[in-house]
GUGULO-475869 format. One record per residue: x, y, z of N, C-alpha, C in turn; residue in three letters. Coordinates in steps of 0.1 Angstrom, whole numbers, plus 5000, padded with zeros to 4 digits. Atoms other than C-alpha are relative to their C-alpha. Example, Ala and Ser with C-alpha at 12.3 -4.5 7.8 and 13.67 -1.06 7.14 Angstrom:
// GUGULO-475869
SITE   nX   nY   nZ  caX  caY  caZ   cX   cY   cZ  aa
SITE 5009 4988 5000 5123 4955 5078 5009 5012 5000 ALA
SITE 4991 4989 5000 5137 4989 5071 4992 5011 5008 SER
//
This chain:
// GUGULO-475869
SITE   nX   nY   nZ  caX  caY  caZ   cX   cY   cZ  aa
SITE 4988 4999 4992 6438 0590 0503 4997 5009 5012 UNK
SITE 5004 4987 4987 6432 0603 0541 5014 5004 5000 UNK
SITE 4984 4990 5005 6465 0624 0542 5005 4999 4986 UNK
SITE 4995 4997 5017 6482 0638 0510 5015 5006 5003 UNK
SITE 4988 4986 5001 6515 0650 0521 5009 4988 4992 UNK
SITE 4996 5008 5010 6547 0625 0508 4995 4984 4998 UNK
SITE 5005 5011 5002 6535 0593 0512 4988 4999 4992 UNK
SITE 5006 5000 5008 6501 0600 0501 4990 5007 4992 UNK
SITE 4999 4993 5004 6506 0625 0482 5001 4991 4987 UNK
SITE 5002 5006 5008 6520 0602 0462 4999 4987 4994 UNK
SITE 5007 5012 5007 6505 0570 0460 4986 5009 4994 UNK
SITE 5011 4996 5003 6472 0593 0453 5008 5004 4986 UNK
SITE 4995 4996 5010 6495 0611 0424 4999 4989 4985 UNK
SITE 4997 5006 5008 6503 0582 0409 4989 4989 4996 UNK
SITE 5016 5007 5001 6467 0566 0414 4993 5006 4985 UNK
SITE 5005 4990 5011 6455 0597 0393 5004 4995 4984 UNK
SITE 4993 5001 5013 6480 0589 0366 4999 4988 4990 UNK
SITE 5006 5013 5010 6466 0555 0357 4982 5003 5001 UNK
SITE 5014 4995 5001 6432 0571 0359 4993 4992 5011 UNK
SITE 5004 5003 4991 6420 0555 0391 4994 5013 5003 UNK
SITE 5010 4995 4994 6391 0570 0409 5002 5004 5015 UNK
SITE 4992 5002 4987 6412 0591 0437 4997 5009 5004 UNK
SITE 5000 4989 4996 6406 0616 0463 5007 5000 5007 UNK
SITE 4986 4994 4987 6429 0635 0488 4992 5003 5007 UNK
SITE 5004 4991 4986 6419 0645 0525 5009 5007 5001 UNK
SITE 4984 4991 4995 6443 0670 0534 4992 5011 5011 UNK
SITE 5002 4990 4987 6443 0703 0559 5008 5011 5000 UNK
SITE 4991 4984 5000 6453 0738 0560 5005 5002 4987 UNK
SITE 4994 4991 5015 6480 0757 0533 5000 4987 4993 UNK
SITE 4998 5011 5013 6483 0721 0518 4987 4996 4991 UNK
SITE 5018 5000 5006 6444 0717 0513 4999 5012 4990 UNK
SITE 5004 4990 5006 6444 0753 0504 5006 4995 4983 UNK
SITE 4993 4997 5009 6469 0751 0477 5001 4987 4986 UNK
SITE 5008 5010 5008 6455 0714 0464 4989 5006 4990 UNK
SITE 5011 4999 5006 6423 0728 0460 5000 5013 4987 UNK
SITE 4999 4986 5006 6434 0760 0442 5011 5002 4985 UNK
SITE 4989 4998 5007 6464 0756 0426 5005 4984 4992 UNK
SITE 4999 5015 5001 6466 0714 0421 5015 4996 5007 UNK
SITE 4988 5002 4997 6493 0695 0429 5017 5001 4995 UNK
SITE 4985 4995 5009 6528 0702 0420 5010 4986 5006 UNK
SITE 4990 5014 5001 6543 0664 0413 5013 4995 4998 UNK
SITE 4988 4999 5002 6580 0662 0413 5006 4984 4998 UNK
SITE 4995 5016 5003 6595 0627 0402 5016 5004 4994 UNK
SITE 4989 5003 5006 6634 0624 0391 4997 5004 4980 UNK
SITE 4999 4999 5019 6622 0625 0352 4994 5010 4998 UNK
SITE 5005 4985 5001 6604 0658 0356 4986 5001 5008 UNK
SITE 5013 4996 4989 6572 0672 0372 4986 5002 4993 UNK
SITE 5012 4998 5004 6535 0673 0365 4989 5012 5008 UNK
SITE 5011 4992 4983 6506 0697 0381 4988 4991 4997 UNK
SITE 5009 5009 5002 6477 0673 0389 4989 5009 5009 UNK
SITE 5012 4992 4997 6441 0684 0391 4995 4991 5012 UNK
SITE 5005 5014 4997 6432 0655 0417 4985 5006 5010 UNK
SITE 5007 4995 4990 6401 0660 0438 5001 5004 5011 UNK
SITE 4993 4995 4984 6410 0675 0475 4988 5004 5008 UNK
SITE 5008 4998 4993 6389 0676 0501 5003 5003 5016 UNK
SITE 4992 4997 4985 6391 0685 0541 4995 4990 5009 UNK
SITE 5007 5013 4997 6374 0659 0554 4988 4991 4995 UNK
SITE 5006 5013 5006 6357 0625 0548 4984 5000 4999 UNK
SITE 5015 4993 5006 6321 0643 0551 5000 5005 4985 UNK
SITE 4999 4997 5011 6331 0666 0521 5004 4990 4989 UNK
SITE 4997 5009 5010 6345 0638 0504 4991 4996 4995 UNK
SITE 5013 5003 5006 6312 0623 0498 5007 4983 5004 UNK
SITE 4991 5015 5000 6328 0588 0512 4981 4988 4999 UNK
SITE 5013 5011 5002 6303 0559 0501 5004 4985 5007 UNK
SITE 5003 5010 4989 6296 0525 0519 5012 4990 4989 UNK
SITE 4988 5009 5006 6325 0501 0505 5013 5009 4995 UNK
SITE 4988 4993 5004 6349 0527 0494 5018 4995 5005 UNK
SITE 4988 5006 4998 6387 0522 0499 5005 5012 5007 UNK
SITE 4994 4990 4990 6403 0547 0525 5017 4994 5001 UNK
SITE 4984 5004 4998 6445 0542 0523 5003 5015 5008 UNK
SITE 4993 4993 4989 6454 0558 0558 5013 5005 4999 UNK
SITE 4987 4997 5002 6485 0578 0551 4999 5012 5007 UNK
SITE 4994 4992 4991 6488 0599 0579 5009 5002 5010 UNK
SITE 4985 5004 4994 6516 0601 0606 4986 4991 5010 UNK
SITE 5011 5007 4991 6498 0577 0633 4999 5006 5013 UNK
SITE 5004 4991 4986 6500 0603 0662 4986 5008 4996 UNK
SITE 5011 4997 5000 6473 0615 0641 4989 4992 4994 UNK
SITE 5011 5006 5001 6452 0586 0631 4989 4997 5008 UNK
SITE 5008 4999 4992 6431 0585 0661 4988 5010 4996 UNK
SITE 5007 4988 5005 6413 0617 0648 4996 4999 4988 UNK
SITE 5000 5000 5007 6415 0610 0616 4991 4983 4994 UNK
SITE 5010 5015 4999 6395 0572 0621 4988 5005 5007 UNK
SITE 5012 5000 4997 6372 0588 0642 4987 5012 4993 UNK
SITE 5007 4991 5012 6361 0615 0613 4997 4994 4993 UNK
SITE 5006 5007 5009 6358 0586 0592 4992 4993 5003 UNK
SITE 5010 5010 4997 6338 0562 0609 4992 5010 4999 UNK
SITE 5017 4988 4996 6311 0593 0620 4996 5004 4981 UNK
SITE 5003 4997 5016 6314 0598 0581 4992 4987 4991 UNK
SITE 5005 5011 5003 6309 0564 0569 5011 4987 5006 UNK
SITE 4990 5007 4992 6320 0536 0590 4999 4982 4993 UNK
SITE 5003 5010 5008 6311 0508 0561 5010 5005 4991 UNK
SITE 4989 5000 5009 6347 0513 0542 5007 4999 5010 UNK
SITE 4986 5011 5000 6380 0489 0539 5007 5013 5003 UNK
SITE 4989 4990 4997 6408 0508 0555 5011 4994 5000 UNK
SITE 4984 5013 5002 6444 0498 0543 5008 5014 5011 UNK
SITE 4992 4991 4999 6468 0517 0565 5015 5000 4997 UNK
SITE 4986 4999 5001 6497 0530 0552 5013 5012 5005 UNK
SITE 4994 4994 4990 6514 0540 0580 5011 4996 5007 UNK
SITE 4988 5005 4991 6549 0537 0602 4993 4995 5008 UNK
SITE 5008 5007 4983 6547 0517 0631 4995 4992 5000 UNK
SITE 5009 5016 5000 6524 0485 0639 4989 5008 5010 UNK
SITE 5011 4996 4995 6497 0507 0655 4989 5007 4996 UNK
SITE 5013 4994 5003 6475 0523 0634 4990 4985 4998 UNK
SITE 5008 5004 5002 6460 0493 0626 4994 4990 5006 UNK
SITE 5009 5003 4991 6451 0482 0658 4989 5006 4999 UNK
SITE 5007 4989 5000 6435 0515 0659 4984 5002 4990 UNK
SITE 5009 5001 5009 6417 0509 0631 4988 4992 5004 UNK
SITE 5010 5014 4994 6402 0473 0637 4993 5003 5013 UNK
SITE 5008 5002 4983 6388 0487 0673 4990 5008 4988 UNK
SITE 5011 4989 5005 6364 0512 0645 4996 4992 4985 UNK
SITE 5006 5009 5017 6362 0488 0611 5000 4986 4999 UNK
SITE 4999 5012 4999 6360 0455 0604 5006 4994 4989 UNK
SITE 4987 5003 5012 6381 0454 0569 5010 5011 5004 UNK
SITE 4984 4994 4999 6415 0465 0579 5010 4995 4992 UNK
SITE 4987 5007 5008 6445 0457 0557 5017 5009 5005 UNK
SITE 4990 4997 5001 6481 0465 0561 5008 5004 4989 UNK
SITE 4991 4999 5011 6506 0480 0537 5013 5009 5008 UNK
SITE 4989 4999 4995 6540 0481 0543 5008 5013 4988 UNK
SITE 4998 4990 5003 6556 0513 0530 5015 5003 4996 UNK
SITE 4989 4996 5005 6588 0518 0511 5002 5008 4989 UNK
SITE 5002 4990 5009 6587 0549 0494 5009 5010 5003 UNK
SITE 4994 4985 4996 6614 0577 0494 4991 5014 4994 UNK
SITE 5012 4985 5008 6592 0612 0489 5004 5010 5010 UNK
SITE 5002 4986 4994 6590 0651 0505 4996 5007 5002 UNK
SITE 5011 4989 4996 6565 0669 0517 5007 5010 5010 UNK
SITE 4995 4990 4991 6579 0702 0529 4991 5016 4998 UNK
SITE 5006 4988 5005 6557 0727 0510 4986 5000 4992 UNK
SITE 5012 5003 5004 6518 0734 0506 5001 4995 4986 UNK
SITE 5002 5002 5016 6508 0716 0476 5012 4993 4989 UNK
SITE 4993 5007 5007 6541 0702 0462 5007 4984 5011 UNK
SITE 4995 5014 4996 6552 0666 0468 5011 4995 4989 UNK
SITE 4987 4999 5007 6585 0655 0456 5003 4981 5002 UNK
SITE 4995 5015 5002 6588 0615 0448 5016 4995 4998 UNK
SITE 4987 5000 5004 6624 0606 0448 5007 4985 4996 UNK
SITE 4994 5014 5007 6625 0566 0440 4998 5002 4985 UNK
SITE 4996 5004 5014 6637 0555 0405 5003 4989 4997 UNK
SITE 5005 4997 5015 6632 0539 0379 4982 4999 5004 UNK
SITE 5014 4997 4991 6595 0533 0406 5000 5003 5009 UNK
SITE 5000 4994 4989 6584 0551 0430 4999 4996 5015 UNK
SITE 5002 5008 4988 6577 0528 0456 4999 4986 5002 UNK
SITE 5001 5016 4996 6573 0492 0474 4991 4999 5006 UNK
SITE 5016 5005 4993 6537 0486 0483 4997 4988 4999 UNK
SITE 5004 5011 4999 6530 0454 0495 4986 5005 5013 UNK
SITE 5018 4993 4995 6493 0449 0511 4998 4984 5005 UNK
SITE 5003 5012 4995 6482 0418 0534 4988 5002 5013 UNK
SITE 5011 4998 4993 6450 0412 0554 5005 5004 5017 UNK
SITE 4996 4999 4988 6452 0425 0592 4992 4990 5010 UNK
SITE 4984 5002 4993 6460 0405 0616 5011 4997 4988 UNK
SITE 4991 5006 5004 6470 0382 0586 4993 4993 4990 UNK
SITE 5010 5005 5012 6457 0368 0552 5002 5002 4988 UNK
SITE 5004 4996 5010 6456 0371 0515 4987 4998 4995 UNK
SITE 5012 5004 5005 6419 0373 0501 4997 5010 4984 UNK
SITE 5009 4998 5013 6402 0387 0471 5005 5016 4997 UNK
SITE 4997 4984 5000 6407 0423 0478 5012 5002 5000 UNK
SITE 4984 4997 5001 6446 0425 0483 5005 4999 4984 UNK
SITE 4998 5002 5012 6449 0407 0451 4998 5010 4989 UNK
SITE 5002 4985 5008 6431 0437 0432 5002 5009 5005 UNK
SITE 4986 4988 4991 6450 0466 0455 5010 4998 4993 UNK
SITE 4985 5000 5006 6482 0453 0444 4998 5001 4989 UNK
SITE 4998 4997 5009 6474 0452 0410 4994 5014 4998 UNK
SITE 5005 4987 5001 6458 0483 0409 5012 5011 5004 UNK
SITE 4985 4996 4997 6491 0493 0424 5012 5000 4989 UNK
SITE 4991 5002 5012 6514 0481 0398 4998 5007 4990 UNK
SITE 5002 4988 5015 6492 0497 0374 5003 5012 4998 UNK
SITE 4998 4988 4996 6500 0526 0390 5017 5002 4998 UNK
SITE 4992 5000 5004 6533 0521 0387 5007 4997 5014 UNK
SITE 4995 5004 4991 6544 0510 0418 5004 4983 4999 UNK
SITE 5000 5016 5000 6558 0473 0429 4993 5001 5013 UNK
SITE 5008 4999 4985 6535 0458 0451 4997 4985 4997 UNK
SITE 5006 5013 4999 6526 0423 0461 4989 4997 5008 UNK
SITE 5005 5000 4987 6499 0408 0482 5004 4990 5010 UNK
SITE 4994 5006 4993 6516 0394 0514 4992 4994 5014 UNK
SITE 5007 5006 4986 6503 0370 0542 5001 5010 5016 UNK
SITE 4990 4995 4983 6526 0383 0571 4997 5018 4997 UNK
SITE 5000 4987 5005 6519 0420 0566 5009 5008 5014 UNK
SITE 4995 4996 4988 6528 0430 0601 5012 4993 5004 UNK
SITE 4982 5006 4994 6561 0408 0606 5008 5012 4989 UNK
SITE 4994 4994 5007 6569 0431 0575 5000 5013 5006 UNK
SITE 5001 4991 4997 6559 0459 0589 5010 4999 5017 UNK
SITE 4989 5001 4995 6583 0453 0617 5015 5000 4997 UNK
SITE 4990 4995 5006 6606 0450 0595 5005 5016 4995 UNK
SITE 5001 4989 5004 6600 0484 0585 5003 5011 5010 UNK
SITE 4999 4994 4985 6600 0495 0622 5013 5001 5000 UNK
SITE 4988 4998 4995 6635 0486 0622 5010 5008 4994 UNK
SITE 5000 4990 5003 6642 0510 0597 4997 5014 5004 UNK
SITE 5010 4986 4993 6621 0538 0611 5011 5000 5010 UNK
SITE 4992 4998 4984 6645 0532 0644 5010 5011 5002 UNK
SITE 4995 4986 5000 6666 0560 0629 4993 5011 4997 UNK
SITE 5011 4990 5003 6639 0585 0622 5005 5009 5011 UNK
SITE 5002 4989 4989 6644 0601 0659 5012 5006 5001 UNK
SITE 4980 4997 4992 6685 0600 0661 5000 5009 4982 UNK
SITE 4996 4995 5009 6682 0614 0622 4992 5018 5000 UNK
SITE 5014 4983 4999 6653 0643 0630 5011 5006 5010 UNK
SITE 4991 4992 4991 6680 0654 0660 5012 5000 5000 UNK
SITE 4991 5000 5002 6711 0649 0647 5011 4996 4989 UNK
SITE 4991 5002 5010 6719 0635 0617 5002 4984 4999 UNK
SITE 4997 5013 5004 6728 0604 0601 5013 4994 5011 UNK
SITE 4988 5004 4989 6753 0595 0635 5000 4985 4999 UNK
SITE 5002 5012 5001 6763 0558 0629 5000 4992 5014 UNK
SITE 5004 5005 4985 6770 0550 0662 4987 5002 5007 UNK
SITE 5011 5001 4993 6738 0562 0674 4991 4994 4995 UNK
SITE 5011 5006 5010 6717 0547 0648 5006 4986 5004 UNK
SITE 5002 5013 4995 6733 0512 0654 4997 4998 5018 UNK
SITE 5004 5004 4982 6727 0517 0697 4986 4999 4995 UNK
SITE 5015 5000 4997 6690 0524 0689 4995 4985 4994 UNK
SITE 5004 5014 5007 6687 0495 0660 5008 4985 5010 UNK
SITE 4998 5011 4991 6706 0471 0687 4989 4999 5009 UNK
SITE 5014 5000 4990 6679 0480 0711 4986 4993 4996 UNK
SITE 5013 5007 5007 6652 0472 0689 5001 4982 4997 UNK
SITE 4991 5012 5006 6671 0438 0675 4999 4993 5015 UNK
SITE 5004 5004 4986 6668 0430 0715 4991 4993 5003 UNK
SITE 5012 5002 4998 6635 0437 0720 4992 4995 4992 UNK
SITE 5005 5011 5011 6623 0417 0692 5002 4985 5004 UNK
SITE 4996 5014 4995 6640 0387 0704 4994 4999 5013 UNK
SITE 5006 5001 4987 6627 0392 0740 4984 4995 4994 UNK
SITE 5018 5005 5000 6588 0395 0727 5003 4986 4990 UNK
SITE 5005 5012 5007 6593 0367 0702 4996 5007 4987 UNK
SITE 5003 4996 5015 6588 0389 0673 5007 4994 4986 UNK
SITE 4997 5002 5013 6591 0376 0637 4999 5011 4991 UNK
SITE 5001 4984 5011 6602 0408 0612 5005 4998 4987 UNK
SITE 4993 5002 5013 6608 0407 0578 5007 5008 4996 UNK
SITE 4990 4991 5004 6639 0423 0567 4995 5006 4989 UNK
SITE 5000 4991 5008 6631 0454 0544 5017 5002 4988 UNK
SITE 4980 4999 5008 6670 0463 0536 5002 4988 4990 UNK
SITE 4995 5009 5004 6676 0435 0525 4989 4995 4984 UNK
SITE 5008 5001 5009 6646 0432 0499 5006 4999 4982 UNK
SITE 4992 5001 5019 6659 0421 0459 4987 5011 4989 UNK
SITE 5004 4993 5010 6634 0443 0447 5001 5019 5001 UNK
SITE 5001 4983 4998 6644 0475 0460 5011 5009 4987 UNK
SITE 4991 4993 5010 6671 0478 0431 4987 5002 4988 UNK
SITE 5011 4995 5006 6636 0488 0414 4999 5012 5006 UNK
SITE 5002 4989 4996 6636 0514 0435 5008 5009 5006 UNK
SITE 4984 4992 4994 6669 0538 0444 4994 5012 5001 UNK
SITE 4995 4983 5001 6671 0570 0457 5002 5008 4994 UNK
SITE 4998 4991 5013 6674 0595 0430 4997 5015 5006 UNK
SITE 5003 4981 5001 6683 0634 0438 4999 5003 4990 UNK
SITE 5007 4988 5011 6664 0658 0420 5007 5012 5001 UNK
SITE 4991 4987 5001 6684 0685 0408 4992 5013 5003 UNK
SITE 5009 4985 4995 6674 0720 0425 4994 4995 5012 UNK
SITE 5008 5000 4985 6662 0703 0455 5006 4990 5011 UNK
SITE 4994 5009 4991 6676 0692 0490 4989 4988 5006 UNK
SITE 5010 5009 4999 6663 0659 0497 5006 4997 5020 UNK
SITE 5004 5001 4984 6654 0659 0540 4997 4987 4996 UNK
SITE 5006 5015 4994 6655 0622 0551 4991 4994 5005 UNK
SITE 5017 5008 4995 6631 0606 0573 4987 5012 4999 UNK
SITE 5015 4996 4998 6596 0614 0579 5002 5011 5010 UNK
SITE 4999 4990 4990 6604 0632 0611 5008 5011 5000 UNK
SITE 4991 4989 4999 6633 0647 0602 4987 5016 4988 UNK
SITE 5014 4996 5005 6607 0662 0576 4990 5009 5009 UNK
SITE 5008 4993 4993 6584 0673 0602 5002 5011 5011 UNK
SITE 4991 4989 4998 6605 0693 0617 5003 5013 4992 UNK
SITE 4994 4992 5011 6617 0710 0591 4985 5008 4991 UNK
SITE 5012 4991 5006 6576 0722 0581 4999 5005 5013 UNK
SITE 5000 4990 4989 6575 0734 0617 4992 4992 5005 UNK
SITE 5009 5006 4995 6549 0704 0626 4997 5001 5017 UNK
SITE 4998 4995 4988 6535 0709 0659 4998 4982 5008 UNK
SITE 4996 5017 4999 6539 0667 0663 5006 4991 4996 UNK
SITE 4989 5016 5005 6563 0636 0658 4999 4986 4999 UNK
SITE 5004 5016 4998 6560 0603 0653 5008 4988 5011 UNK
SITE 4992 5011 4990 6584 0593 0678 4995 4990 5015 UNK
SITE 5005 5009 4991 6563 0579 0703 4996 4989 4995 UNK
SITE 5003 5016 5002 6555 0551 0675 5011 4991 4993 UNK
SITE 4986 5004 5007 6588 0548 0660 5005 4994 5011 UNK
SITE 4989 5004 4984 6614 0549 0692 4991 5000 5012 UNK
SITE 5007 5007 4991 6587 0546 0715 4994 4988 5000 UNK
SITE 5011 5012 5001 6570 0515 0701 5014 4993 5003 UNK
SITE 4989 5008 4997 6607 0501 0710 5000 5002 5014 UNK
SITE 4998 4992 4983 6605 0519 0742 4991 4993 5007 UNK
SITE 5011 5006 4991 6573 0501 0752 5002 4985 5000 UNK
SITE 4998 5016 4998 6581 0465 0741 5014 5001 5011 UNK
SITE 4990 5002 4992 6612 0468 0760 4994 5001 5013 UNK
SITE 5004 5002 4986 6594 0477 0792 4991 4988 5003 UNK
SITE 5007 5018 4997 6570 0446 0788 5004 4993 5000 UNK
SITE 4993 5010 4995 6595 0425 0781 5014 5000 5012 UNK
SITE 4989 4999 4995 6624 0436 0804 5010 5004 4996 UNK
SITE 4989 4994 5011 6644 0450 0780 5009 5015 5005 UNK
SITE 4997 4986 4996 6666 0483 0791 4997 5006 4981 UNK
SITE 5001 4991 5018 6661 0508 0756 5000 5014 5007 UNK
SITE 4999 4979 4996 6677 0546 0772 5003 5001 4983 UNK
SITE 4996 4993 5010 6687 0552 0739 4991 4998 4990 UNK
SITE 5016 5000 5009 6653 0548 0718 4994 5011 5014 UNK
SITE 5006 4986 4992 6637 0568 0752 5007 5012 4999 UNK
SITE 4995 4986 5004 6663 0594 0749 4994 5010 4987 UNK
SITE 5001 4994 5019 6658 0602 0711 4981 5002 5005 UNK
SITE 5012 5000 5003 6621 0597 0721 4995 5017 5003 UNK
SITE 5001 4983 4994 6623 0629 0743 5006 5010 4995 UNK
SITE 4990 4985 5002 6646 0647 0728 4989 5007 4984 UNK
SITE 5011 4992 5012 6618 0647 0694 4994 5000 5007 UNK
SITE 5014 4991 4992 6595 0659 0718 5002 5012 5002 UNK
SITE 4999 4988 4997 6611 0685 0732 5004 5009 4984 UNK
SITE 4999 4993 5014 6625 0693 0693 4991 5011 4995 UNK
SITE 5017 4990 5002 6588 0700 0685 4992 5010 5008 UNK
SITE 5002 4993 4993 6580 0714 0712 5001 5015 4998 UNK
SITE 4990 4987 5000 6610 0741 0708 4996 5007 4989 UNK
SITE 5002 4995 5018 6603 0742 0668 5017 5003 4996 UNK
SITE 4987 5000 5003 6639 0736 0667 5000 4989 4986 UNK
SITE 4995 5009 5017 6652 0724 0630 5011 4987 5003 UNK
SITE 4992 5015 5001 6663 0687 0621 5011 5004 5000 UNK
SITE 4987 5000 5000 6698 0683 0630 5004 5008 5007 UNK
SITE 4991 4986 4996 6701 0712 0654 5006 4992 5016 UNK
SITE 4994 5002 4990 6714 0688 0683 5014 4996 4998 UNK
SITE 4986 5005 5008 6751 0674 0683 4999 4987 5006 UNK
SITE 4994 5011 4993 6760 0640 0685 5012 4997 5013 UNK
SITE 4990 5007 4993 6790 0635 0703 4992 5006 5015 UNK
SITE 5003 4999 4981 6776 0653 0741 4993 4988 5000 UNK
SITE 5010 5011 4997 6746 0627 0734 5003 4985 5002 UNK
SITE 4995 5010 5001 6769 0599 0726 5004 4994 5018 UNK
SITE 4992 4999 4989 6790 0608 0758 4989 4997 5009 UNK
SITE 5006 4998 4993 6762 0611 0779 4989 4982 4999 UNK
SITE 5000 5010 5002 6749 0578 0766 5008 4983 5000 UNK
SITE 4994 5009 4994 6777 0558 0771 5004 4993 4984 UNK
SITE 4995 5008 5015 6782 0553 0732 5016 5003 4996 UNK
SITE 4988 4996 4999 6818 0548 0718 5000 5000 4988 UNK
//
């Protein structure tokens, strides 16, 4: 697992737990407190401490020539984090399981097995060392399909290795129309990191996107709407507030980066290739910039001036 915070934090957790062969990359107090203290597992039905291996990078790891690398870092920092791995060993399958439909461009310009996995997991990484899983009665929806586009040999044993794990997971042709789908979710990430769950603002941004999808010609697979997600609900854990998106999240550790340039910016950009107007994905884009920038906490803007000023009713 290159990153270990919620995402894969805990797919690596839950790798461990069916005895899979798993390491963590991680960085700083969360590395520290892996390597020292293990992990502190939090699931709905109670918590575990896991010994899992932790490492700081893909040198230390001891990465060998076929190995499996599941990219779970935010993708503002996969750039860095693909070019420590190739210089490490650049003969391992990289699945990314990342927001957005860019890391695994990113990838394929440095590997030549790339896969896709589309990511529906509620979790919380807010504190070195503990990860907080919050789907029930499983923790997640891992589906896995060749990049651009394919099922072959390898998906087939990921997903089951997956399931074993305790996740649902299939392996899917279209990986990337899904993961658009997934995009259209994420579209609240920026308006929820600065403001909150605002419904008016969350459907302007998801109009915008819903737009610019039809302009490029994009095919997305509706997520929401998925029959297997009643496998997977929400579930607060008693004693702890559960922070929403990813970004709102990163905020809220004090991160000194956002993912909003691949969330509401990857809307922001198709719109300008295809003609699309999208101020209300650029706004939110800037305003999680400046957020981080400030080190201002999720939710400290207000809706209604932003609305006004946007032209929302």
């Amino acid at each position: 697992m290159y990153g270990a915070g919620a995402i894969g934090g805990t797919i690596g957790a839950q790798l461990h737990g069916a005895e899979a062969d798993v390491s963590l990359i991680a960085r700083g107090a969360h590395l520290a407190a892996l390597q020292t203290e293990g992990m502190r597992y939090i699931r709905p039905d109670g918590e575990s401490r896991l010994a899992i291996p932790s490492f700081g990078s893909p040198g230390d790891a001891g990465i060998e020539p076929g190995d499996v690398i599941i990219l779970a870092t935010k993708t503002q920092d996969a750039v860095g984090a693909l070019d420590d791995l190739v210089r490490a060993q650049p003969d391992t399958i990289v699945v990314c399981a990342t927001n957005g439909v860019e890391a695994e461009r990113l990838a394929l310009r440095r590997f030549d097995r790339v896969y896709a996995m589309t990511v529906m997991l509620p979790a919380t990484h807010l504190d070195p060392g503990v990860v907080r899983a919050e789907g029930a009665p499983l923790p997640g929806i891992l589906d896995i399909g060749g990049y651009p586009s394919g099922v072959d040999e390898f998906c087939t044993q990921m997903t089951a290795d997956l399931r074993a794990a305790g996740f649902v997971s299939e392996p899917v042709p279209d990986p990337i129309e899904r993961k658009y789908g997934k995009l259209l979710v994420n579209t609240i990430n920026a308006v929820d990191a600065a403001v909150g769950r605002s419904k008016p603002l969350i459907a302007a941004v998801k109009a915008e996107a819903e737009a610019v999808y039809e302009a490029a010609g994009i095919e997305a697979v509706a997520s929401v709407s998925d029959p297997r997600r009643d496998q997977m609900k929400i579930v607060k854990i008693d004693g702890y507030e559960r922070i929403g998106s990813s970004s709102a999240q990163s905020l809220a550790r004090g991160a000194q980066t956002i993912e909003a340039d691949y969330l509401a910016g990857e809307i922001v950009l198709l719109g300008r290739l295809h003609g699309v107007p999208t101020p209300v994905n650029a706004r939110f884009q800037q305003i999680n910039r400046e957020m981080v920038a400030n080190g201002e906490a999720p939710g400290s803007r207000e809706a209604a001036p932003l609305m006004a000023e946007l032209g929302i009713t």
